[in-house]
PyMOL commands that place a pseudoatom at each C-alpha (Angstrom):
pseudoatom trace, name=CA, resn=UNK, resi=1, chain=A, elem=C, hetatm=0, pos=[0.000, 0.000, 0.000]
pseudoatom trace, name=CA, resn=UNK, resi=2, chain=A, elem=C, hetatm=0, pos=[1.541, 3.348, -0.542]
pseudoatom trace, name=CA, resn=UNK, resi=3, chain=A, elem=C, hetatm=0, pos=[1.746, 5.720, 2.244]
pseudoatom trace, name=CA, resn=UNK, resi=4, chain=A, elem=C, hetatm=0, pos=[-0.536, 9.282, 1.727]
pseudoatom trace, name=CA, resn=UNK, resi=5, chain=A, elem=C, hetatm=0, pos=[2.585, 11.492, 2.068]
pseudoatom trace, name=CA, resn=UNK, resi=6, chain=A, elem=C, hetatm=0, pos=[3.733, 9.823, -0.847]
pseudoatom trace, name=CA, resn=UNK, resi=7, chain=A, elem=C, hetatm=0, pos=[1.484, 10.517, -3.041]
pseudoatom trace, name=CA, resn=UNK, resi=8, chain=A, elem=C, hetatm=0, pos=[0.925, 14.264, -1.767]
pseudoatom trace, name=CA, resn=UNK, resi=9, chain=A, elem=C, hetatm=0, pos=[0.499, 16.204, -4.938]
pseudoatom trace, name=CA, resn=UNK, resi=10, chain=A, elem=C, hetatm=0, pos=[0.353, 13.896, -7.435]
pseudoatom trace, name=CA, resn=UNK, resi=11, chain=A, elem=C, hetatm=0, pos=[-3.154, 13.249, -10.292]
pseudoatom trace, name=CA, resn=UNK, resi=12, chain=A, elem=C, hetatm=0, pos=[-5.139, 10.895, -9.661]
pseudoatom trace, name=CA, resn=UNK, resi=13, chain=A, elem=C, hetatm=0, pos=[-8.373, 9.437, -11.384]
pseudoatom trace, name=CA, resn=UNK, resi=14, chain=A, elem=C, hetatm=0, pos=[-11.481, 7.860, -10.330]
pseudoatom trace, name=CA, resn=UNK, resi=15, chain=A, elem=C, hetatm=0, pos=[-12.886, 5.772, -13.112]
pseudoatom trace, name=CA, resn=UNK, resi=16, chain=A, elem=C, hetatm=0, pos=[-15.960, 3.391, -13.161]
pseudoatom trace, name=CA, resn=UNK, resi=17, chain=A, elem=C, hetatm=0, pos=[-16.282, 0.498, -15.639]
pseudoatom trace, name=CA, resn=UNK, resi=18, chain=A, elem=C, hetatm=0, pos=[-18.921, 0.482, -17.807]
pseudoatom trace, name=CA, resn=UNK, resi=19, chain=A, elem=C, hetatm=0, pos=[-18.645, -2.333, -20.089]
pseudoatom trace, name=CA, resn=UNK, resi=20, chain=A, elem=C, hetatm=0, pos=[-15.222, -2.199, -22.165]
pseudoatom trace, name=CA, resn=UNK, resi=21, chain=A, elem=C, hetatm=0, pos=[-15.577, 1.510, -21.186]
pseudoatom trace, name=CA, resn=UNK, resi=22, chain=A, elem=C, hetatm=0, pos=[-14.351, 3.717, -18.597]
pseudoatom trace, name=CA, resn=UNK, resi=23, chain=A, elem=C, hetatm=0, pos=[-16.179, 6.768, -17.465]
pseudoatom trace, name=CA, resn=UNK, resi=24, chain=A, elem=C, hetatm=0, pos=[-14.510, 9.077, -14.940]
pseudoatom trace, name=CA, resn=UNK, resi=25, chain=A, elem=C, hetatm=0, pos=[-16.078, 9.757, -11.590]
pseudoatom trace, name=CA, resn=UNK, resi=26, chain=A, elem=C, hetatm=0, pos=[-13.579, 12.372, -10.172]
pseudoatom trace, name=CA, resn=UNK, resi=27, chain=A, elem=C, hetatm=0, pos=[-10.234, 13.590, -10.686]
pseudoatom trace, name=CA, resn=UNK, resi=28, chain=A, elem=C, hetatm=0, pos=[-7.688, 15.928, -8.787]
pseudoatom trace, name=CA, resn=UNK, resi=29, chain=A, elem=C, hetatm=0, pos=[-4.712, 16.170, -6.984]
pseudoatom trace, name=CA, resn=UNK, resi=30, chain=A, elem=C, hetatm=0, pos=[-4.037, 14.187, -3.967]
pseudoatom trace, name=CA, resn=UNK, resi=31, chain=A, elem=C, hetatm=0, pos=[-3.390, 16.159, -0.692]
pseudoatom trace, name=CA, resn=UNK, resi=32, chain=A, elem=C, hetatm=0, pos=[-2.344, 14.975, 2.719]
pseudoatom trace, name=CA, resn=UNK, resi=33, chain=A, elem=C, hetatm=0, pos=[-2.627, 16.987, 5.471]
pseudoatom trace, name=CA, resn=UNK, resi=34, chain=A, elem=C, hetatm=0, pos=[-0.889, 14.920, 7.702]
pseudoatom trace, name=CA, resn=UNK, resi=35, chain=A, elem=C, hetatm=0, pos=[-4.242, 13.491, 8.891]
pseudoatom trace, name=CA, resn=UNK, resi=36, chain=A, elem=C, hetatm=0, pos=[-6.058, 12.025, 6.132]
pseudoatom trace, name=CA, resn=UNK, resi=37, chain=A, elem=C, hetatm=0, pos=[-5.695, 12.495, 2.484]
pseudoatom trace, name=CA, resn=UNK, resi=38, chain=A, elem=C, hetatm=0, pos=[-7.898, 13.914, -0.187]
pseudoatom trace, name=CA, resn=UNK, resi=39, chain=A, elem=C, hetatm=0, pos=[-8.817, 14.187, -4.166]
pseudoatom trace, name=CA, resn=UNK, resi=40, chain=A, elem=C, hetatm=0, pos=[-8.970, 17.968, -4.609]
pseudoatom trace, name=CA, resn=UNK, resi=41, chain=A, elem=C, hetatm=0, pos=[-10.167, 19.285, -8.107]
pseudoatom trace, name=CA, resn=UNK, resi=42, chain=A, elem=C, hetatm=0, pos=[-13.689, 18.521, -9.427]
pseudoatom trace, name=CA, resn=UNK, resi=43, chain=A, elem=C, hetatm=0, pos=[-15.405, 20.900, -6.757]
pseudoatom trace, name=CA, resn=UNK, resi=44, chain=A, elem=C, hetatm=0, pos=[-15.876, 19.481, -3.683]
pseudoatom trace, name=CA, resn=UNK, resi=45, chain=A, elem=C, hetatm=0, pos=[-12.540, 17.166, -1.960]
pseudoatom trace, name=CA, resn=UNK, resi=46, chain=A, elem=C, hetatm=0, pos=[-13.440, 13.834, -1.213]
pseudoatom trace, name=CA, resn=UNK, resi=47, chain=A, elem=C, hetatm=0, pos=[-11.298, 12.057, 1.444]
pseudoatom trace, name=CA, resn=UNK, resi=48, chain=A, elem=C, hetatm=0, pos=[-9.899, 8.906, -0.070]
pseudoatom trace, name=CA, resn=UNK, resi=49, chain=A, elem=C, hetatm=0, pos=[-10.458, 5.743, 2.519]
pseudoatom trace, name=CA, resn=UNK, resi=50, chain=A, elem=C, hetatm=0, pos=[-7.414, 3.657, 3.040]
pseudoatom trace, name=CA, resn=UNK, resi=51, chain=A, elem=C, hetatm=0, pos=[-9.053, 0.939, 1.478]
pseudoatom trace, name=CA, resn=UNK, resi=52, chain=A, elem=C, hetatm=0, pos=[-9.005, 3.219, -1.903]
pseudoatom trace, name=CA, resn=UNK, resi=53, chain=A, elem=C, hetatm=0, pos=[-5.161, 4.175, -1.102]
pseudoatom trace, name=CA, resn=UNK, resi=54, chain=A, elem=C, hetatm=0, pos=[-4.534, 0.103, -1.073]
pseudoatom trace, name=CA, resn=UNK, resi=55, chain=A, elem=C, hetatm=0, pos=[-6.233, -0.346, -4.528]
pseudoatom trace, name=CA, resn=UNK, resi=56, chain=A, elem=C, hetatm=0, pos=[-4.736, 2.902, -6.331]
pseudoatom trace, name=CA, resn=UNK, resi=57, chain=A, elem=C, hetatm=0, pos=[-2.357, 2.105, -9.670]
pseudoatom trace, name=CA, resn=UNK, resi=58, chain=A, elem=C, hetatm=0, pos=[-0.052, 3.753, -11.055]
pseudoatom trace, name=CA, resn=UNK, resi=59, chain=A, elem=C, hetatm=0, pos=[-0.265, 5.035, -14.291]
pseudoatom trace, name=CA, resn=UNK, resi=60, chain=A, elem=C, hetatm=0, pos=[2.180, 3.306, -16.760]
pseudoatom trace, name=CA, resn=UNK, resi=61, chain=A, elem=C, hetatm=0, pos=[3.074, 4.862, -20.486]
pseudoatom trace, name=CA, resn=UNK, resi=62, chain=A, elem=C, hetatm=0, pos=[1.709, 1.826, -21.824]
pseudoatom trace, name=CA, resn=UNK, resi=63, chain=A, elem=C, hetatm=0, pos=[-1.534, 2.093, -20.401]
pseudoatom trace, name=CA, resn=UNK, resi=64, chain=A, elem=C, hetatm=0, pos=[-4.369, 0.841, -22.638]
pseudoatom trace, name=CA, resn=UNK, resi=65, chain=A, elem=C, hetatm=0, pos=[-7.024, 2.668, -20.440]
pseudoatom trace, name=CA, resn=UNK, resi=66, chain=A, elem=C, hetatm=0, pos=[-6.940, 5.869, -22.606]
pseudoatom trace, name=CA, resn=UNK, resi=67, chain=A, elem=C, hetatm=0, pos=[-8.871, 8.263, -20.272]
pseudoatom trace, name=CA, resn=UNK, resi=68, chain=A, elem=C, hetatm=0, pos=[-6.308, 7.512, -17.436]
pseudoatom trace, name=CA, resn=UNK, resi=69, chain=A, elem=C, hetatm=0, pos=[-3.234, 9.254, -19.523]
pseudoatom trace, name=CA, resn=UNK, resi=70, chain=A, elem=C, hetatm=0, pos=[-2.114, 12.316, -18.244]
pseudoatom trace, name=CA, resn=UNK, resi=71, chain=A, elem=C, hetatm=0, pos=[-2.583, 11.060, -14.486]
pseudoatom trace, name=CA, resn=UNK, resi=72, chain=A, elem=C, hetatm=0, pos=[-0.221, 9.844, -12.033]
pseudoatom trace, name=CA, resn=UNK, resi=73, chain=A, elem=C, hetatm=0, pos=[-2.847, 7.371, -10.478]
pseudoatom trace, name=CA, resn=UNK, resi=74, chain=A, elem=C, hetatm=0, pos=[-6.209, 5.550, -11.245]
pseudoatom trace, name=CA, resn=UNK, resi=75, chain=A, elem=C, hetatm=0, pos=[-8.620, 3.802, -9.238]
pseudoatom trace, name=CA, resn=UNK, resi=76, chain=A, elem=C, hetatm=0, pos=[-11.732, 2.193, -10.261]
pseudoatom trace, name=CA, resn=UNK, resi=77, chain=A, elem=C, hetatm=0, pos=[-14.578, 2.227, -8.579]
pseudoatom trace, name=CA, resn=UNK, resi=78, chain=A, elem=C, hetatm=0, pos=[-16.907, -0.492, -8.160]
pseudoatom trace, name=CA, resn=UNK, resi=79, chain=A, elem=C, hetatm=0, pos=[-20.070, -0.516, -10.740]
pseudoatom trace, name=CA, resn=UNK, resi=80, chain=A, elem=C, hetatm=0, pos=[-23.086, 0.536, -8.622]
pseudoatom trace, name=CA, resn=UNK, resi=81, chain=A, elem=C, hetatm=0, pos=[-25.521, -2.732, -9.375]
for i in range(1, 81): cmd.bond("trace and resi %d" % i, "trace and resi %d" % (i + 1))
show_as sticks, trace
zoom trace
């Protein structure tokens, strides 16, 4: 799991599969306050759980998700049933 001080200021995105499709949910930049950490960027900040922290990826050059390039991160986010 990586530690919320390091990832303090980097991009992240919050994606939800739809399909063979991603749509994004949120995106931002991480901050950590030395408390908790939050995605700050798409209005309001949303604290990210440590059980989001544990499942973040990091976004490689190669990445075949297309809407995740130009982020450091990605999550996604469970399809609501």
């Amino acid at each position: 799991m990586l530690h919320p001080a390091h990832v303090d200021g980097r991009s992240l995105v919050i994606l939800r599969r739809r399909g063979r499709r991603y749509s994004v949910v949120a995106s931002g930049r991480l901050e950590h306050d030395g408390e908790s950490l939050a995605l700050v960027g798409d209005g309001k900040p949303r604290v990210v759980t440590d059980a989001e922290l544990a499942s973040l990826f990091v976004v490689k050059p190669d990445t075949q998700i297309t809407v995740c390039r130009g982020f450091d991160l990605f999550l996604v986010e469970d399809s609501e049933a």
